[in-house]
C-alpha positions in Angstrom: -87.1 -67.0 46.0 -83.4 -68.4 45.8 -80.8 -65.8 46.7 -77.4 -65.8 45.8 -74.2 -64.4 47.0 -72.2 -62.8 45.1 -68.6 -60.5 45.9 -69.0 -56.9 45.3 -66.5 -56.4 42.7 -68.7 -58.7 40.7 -71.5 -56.3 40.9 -70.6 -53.4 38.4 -74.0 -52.7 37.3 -75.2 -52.3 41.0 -73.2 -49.5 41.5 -74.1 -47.4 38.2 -77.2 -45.8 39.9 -79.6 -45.8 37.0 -82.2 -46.8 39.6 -81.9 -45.0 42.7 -80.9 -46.7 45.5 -82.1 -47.1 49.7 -80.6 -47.2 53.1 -82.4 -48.4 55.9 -81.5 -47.9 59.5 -83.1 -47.8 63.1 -82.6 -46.4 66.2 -81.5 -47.6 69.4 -85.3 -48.5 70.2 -85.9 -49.5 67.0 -87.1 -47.0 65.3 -86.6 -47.6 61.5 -85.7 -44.5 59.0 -85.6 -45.1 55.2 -83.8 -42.7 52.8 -82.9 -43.1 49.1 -79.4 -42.4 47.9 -78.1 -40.3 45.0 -74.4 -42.3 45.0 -73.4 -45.5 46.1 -69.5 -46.4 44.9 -67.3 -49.6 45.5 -64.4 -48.8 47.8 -62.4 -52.4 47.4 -63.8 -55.5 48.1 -65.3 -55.1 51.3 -66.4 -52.0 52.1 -69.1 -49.5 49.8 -69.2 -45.4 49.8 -72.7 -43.4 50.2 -73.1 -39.9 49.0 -73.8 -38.0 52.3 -76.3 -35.1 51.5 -79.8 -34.3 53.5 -79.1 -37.9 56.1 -79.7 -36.2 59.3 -82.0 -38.9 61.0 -80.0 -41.2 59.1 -76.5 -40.4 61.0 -78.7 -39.7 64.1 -79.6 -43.4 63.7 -76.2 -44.7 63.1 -74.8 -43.0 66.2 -77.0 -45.1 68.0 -77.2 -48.3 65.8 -74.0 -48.6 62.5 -75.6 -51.2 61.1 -77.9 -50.8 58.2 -79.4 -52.5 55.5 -78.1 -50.9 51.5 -80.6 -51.6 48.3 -78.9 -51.3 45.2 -80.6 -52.4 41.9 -78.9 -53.8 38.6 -80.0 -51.4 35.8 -78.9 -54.0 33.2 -80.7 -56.1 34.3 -83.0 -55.7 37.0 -82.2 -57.8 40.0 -81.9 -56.3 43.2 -79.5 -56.5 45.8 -79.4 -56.3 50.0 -76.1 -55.6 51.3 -75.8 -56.1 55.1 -73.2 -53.1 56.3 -71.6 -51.6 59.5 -71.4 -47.8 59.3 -67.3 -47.2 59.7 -66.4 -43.7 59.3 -67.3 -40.5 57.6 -64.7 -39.0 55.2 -64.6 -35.4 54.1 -61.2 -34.8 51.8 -58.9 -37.2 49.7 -59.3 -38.7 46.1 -62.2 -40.4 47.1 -64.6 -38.3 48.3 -63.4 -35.7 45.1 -64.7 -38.5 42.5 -68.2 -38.6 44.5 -68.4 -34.7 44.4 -67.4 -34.1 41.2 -70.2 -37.0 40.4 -72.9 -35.5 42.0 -72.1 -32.0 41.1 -72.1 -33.3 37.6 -75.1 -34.9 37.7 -77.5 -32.1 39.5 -76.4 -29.7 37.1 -77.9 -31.7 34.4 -81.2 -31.4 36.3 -81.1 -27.9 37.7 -79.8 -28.2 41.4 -76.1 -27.2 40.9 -75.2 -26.1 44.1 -77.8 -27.5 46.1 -77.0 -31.0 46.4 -73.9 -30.3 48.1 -71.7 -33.3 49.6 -71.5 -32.9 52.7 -68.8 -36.3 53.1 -68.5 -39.9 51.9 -69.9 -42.4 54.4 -68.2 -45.7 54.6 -69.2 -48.8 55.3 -68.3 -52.0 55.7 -70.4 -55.0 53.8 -71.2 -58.2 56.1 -73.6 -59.9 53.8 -74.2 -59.7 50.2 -78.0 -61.1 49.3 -79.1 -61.0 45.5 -82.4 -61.6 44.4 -82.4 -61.7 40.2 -85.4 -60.6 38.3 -87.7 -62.7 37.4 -88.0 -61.3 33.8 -84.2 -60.9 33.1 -81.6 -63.7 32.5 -79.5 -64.8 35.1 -76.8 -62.6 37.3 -73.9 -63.4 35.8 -70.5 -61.7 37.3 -69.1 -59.1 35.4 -65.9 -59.7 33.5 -63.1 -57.7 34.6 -59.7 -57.0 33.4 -56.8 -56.7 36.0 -54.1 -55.4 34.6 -56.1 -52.8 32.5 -57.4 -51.4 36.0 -54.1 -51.6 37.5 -52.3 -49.8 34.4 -54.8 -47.0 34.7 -54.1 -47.0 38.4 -50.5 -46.3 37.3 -51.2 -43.8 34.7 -53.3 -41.8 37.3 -50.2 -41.8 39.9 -47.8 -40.8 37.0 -50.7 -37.7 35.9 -51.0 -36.4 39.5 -46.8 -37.0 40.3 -44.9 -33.6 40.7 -42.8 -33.2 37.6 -39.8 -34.9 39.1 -38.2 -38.1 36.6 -37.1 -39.7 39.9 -40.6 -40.6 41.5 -41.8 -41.4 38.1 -39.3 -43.9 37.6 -39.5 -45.3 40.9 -43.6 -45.6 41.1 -43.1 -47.2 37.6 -40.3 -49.8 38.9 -42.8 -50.8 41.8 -45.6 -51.0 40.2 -44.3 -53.8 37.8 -42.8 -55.8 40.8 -45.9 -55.6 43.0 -48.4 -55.6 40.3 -47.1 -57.8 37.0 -44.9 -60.1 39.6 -42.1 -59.2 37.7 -38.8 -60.9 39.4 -36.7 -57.9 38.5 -37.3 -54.9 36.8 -35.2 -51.8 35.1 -35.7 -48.9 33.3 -33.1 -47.0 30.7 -33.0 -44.0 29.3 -31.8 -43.2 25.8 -29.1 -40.9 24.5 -29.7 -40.7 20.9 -26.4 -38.9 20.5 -24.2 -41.5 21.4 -26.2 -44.1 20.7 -26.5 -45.7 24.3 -29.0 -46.9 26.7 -28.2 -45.9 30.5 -29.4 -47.6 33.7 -31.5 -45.0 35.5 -33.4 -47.4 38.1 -33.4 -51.2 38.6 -35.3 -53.5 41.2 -34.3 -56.9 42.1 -30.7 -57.3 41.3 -28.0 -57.8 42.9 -26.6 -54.5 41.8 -28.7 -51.8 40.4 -26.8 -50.7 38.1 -27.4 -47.3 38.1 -25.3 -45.5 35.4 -24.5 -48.5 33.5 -24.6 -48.2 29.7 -25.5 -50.6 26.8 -25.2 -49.7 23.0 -28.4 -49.7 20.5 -28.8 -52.9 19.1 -26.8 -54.8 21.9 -28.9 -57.9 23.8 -32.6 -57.4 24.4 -32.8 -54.2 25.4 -30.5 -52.2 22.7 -32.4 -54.3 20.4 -35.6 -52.9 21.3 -34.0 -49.3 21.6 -32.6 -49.7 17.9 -35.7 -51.1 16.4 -37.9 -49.3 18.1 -40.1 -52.7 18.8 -41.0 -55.0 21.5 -38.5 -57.6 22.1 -39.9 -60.5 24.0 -37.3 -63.7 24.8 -39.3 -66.8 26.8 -36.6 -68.8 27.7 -32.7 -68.1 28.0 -30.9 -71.2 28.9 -28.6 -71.0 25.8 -27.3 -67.6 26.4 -25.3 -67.5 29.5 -22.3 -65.7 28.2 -22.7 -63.0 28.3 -24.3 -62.9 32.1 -20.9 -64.2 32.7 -19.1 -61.4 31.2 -21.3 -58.8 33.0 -20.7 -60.7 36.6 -16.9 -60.6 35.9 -16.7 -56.9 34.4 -18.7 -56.0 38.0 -16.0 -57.3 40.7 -13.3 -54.8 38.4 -15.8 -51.5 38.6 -12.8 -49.5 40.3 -10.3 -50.7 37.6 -12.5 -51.0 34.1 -14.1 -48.0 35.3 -17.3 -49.4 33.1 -20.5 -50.0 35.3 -22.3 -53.9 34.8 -25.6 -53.1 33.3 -28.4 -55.0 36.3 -28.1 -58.5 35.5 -29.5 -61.9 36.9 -27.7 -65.4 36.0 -30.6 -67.2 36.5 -33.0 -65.3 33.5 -35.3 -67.3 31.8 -37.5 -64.8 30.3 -37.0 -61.4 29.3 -38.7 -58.5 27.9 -38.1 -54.8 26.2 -40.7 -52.1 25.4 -39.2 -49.2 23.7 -40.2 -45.4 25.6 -41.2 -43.1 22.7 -43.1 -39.5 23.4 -43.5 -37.4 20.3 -41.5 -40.2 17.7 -38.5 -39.2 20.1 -37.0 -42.5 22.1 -36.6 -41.8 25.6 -35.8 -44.9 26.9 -36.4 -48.8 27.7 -38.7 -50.5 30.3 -37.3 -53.7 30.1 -38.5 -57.1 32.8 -36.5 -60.4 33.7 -38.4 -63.4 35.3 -36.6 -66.9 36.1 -39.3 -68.4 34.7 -39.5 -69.5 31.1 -42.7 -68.3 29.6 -42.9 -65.2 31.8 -44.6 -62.7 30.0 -48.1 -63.3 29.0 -49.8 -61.5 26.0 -51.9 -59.3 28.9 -48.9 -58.2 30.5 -46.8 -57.3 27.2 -50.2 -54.5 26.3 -49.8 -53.4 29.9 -46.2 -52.8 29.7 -46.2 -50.8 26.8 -49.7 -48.7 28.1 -46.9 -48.1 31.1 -44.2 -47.5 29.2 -45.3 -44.6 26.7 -47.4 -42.7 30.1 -43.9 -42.9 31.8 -42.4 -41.7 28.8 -44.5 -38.7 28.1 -44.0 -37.6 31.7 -40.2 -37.3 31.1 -40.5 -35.6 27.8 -42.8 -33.3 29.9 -40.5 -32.9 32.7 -37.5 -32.3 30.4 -39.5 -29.4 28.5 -41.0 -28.0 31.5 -38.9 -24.6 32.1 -36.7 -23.9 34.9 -36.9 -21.7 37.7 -35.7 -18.3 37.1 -34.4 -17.7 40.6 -31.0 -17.9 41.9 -30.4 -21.7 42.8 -30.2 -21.5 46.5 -26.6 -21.7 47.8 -27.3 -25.2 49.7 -25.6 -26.2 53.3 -21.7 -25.9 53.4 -19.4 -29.4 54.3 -20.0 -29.1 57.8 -17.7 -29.7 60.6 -16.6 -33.1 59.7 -13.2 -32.4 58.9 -13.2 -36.1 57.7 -11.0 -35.6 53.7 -13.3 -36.8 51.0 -10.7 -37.3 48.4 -11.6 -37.0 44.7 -9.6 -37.9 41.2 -10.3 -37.2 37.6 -8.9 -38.6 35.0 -9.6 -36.1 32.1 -8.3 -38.7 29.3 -11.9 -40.3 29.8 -13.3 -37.6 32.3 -13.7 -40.6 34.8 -13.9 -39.6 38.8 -13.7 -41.4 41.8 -14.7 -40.4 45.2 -12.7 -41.7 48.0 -11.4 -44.2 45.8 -15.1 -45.3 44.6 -15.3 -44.9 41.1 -18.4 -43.2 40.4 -18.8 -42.4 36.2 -17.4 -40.9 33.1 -17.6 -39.1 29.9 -20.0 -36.1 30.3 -21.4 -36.8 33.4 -18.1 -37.4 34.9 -17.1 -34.1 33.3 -20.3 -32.4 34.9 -19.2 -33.7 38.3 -15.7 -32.9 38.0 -16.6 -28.9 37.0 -19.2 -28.9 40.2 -16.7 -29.9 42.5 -14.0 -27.5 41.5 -16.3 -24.7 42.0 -16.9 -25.7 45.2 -13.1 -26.2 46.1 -12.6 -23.1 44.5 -15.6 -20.6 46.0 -17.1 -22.6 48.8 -20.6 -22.4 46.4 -22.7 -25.9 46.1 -25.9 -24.4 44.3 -26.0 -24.9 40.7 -28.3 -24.6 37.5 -29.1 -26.0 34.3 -28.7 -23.3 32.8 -25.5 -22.2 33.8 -24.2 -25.7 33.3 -25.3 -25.4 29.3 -23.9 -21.6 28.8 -20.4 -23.3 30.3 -18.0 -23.6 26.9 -15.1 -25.5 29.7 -18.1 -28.7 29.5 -18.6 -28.8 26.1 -22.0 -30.5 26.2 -23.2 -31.3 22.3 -25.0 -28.6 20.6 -28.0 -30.1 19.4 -30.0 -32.5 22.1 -27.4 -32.1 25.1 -29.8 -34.5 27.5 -28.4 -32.3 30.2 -31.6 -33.2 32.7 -30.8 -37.4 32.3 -27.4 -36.9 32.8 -27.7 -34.9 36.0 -30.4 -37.6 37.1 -28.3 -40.8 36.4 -25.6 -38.9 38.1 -27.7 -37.9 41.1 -28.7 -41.8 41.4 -25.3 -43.0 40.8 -24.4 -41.1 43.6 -27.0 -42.3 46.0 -26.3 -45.6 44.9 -23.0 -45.5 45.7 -23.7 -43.9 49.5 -21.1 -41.6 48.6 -20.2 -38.9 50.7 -20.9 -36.4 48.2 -24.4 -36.1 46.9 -26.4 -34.0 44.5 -30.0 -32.8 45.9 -32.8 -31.1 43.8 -34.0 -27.5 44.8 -36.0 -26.4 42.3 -37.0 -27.0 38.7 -33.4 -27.0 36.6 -31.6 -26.2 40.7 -29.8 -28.4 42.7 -27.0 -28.4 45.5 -24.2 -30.5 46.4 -23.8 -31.7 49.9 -21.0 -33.2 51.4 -20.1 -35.4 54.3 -16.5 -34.4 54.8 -14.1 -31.6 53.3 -13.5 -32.7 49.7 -10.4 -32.2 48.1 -8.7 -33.1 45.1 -6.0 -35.6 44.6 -3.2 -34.5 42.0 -4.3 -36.4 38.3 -2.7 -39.2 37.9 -2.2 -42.0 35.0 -3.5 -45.7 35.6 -1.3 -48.9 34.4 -2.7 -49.8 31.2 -4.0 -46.0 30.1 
């Protein structure tokens, strides 16, 4: 009979367990044991899983002996299948051995045996050789088709589902995951303030600078397009438009005198694309990819973009609705004893701020900032809350959609983006504390040439 190899992820329908499948092992002398197996599962592309239940000989065997011969059979289709293994390790905790129990707890209920057929762990082992002998009634093995990207999106939206509600990890899981996953040569994500109309940079990977804080207008370039519209904007190949690059790079070298923040940017974009962030028919924001290669974006990796885009976006509608903690925000860890002056101007014309002659942001977040600080200055306190921050009339935040959370998180980036010496830290759901390396004080306000 002719046998022929095949990889394991090719062999779905091995692994669905319509037929049941064996394990054969031996002892030291040479004993052989046989056992049939109620799960076998793919753990990547070289090693298998077996449900651990009644395997005492079994595991005696392996002590003495971890190699072992697997049977699995293709319910599709028939063939059967000898995998070669090396018992590895036993695992009794962790996602993996969770999907197997919940499996096989599933599964004996539906025959009578719930409780009974108890796991006792997840037995891995490594495959060595992979022998397939087809059916001789069924068409031939042919590999399964698989889809990449889908897999790896759902691998995404399960990270984003089992996250702790925090917008930061979120965003930073997301940003990864389209670098090391879609190739992407630099990706960013934006979120929206329908108010104002503008598109802020909340997390970028691959520039130069990340512009953290940086704002475009709906409808401006790619991105505000696809914020405006609503829509996908795809562009394969950017040659012609270099202008405005140019502007960005130039408008970045003047941050401490324009006090405006250059939106991520890469001269050498080819390709770019947008996919609007909506939860609810509300825009929260942009995911938005740059490649230097013209042609970039497949059709693939546009469906899995916007499958990432709307699971990141519900999970910061989620976090933003979520309530806050009721206690007292804790009062956080006083400046220290680095007497080292952190000094710190506002300019209330704009309600910019700088921070040891950084500038770090403006308008209502630079307001936000500026009322923190003088609290501190004035009581020594650096725990603060939400809620407090929205009852304050002196901050006049906007009645109706204040985004209060996304402007404390682009602040908190900006900060740590910056390596400032003053930094705002989460403590709790709606809490969080400033902490300083130094003694701030304030500078008297002053007016700039040109204001």
């Amino acid at each position: 009979m002719k046998e022929i190899a095949l990889r394991l992820r090719d062999m779905e329908t091995f692994f669905e367990g319509i037929v049941p499948s064996i394990i054969a092992t031996s002892s030291a002398n040479g004993i052989p044991n046989v056992s049939y197996l109620s799960h076998v599962v793919l753990v990547d592309g070289e090693r298998v899983g077996l449900s651990n239940q009644f395997f005492n000989t079994t595991m005696a065997n392996l002590a003495e002996n971890p190699k072992a011969a697997i049977l699995l059979v293709d319910g599709a289709r028939g063939g059967q299948c000898r995998l070669r293994a090396v018992y590895e390790k036993t695992v009794f905790d962790g996602p993996l051995f969770n999907r197997v129990s919940t499996q096989l707890d599933a599964t004996s209920a539906q025959v009578g045996m719930t409780g009974i057929m108890r796991l006792r762990g997840v037995d891995i082992f490594r495959v060595v050789d992979i022998t397939i002998y087809p059916s001789p009634v069924a068409a031939p093995i042919e590999p399964v088709a698989r889809e990449p990207l889908l897999e790896a999106t759902a691998s995404l939206a399960m990270t984003l589902a089992h996250l702790p509600a925090h917008i930061d990890t979120a965003l930073d899981a997301t940003l990864e995951w389209m670098r090391d996953t879609l190739g992407c040569d630099q990706t960013v994500v934006f979120l929206a303030d329908e108010n104002s109309g503008q598109l802020a940079t909340a997390g970028s990977l691959g520039y130069e600078r990340s512009g953290v804080g940086s704002e475009i207008a709906f409808g401006d370039g790619v991105f505000g397009s696809a914020a405006r519209e609503r829509d996908i904007v795809k562009i394969s190949d950017l040659s012609r438009a270099r202008r405005y690059s140019a502007a960005v790079k130039a408008s970045a070298e003047n941050e401490n005198l324009t006090r405006t923040i250059a939106p991520p940017m890469d001269a050498e974009t080819m390709s770019q694309i947008a996919v609007p962030m909506i939860s609810g028919g509300h825009l929260i924001g942009v995911l938005g990819a740059e490649s230097r290669r013209r042609l970039a974006f497949t059709a693939v990796q546009e469906a899995a973009l916007t499958l990432a885009a709307q699971h990141l976006a519900g999970v910061i509608a989620l976090s933003q609705a979520l309530p806050e903690d009721q206690k007292p925000a804790p009062s956080g860890q006083p400046p220290g004893k680095n007497t080292h002056r952190i000094e710190i101007r506002y300019y209330a014309f704009d309600d910019s701020i700088f921070i040891a002659d950084e500038y770090i942001i403006k308008g209502i977040a630079g307001r936000l900032l500026n009322h923190m600080l003088r609290a501190h200055v004035e009581s020594g306190r650096t725990g603060f809350t939400n809620r407090e921050l929205r009852l304050s009339t002196s901050l006049r935040l906007p009645e109706f959609k204040d985004n209060l959370e996304t402007r404390l998180l682009l602040l908190r980036r900006r900060l740590a983006d910056k390596i400032s010496p003053i930094q705002l830290v989460p403590t709790g759901r709606g809490q969080f504390s400033l902490t300083f390396d130094g003694q701030p004080v304030f500078v008297e306000e002053t007016t700039l040439d040109g204001d």
